[in-house]
C-alpha positions as CSV (number, residue, x, y, z in Angstrom):
1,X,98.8,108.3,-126.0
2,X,97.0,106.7,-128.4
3,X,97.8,102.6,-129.0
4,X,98.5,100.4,-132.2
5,X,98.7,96.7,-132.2
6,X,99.8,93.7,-133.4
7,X,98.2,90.7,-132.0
8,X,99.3,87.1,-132.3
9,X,101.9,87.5,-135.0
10,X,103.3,83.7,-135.2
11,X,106.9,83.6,-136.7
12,X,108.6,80.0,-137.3
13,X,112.5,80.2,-135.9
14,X,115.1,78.4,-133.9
15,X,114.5,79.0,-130.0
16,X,114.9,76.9,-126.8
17,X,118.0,75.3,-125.3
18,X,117.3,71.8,-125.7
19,X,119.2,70.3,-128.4
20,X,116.2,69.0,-130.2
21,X,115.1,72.3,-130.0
22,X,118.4,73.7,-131.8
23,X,117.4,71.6,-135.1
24,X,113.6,72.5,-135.4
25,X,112.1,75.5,-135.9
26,X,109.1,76.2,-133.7
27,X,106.2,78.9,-133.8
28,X,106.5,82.2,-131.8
29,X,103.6,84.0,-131.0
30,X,103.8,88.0,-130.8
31,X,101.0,90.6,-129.4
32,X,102.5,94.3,-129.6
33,X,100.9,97.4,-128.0
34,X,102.5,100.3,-129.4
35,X,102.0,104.1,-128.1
36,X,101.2,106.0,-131.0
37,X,99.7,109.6,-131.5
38,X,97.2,109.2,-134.3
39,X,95.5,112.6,-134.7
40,X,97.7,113.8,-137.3
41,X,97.1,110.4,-139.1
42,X,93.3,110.3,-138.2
43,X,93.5,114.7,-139.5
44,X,95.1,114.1,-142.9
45,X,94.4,110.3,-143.8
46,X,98.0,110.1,-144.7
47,X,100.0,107.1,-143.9
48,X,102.9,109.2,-143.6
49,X,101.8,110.4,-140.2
50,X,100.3,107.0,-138.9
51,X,102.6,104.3,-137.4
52,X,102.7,101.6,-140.2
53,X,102.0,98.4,-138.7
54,X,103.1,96.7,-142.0
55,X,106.2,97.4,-141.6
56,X,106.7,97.2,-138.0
57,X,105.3,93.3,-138.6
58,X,107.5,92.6,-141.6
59,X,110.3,93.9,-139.8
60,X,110.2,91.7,-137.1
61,X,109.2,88.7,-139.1
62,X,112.5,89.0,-141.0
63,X,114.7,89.5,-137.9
64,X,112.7,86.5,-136.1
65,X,112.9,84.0,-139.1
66,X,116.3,85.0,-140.1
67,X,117.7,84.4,-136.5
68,X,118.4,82.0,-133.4
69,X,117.8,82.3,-129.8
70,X,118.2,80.3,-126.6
71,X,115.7,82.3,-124.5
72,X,112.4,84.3,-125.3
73,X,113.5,86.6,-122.6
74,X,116.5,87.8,-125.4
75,X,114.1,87.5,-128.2
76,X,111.6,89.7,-126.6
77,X,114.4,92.4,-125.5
78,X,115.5,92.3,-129.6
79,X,112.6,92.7,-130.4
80,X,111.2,95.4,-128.6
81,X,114.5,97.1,-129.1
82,X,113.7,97.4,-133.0
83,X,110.4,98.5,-132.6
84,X,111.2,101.3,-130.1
85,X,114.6,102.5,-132.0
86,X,113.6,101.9,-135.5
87,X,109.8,103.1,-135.5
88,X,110.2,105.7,-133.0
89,X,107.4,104.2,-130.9
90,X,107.9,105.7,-127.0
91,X,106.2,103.2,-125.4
92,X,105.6,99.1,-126.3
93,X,104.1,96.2,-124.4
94,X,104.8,93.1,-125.8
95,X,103.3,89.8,-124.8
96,X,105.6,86.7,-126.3
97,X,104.7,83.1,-126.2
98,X,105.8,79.0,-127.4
99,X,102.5,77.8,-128.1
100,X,102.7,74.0,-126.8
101,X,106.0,74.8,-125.6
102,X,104.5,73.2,-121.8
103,X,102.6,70.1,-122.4
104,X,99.0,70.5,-120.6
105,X,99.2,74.2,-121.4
106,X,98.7,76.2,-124.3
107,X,101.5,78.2,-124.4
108,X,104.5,79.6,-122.4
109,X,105.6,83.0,-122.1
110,X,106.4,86.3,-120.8
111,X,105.4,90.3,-120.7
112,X,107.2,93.0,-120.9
113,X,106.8,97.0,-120.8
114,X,109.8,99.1,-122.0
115,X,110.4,103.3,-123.2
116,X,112.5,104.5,-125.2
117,X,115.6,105.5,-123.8
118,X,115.9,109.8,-123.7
């Protein structure tokens, strides 16, 4: 399998459980790998059969602005739930991270792999 990515898409919302947290919005930071079978794209040069990353990013920047989170554990299970439902990707990895979220570090975060459910 073929893979399309995303890397370091930074989305302002509401996340963290701190109540200072709960009134400013802060910046997420996304990396997507995304299993994707691109010979059909890569055959005919047609979008149609390619896995439009366009959308895939505008997609999530709506969902991410538009709502609120306590934990980037739930954000990154939303997140890779639309993907994998919604673009009929089989396959994601998705890095998620609070850039200066840890002072002395450059950003906090977590990795996950998930399939699509049969």
């Amino acid at each position: 399998m073929d893979i399309v990515y995303i890397r370091d898409l930074r989305v302002d919302t509401i996340i963290g459980i701190f109540d200072w947290e709960r009134e400013v919005r802060q910046t997420v930071s996304l990396d997507l790998e995304m299993a994707s079978d691109i010979r059909r794209a890569a055959e005919t040069d047609d979008i149609e059969y390619a896995l439009n990353y366009k959308a895939v990013a505008k997609r999530l920047i709506a969902f991410i602005e538009q709502n609120h989170f306590l934990l980037v554990e739930r954000l990154a299970e939303e997140v890779a739930n639309i993907v994998l439902t919604e673009f009929n990707v089989p396959w994601l990895r998705l890095r998620l991270s609070k850039p200066g979220a840890l002072r002395g570090a450059f950003d906090v975060g977590l990795i996950i792999e998930r399939g699509a459910k049969p």
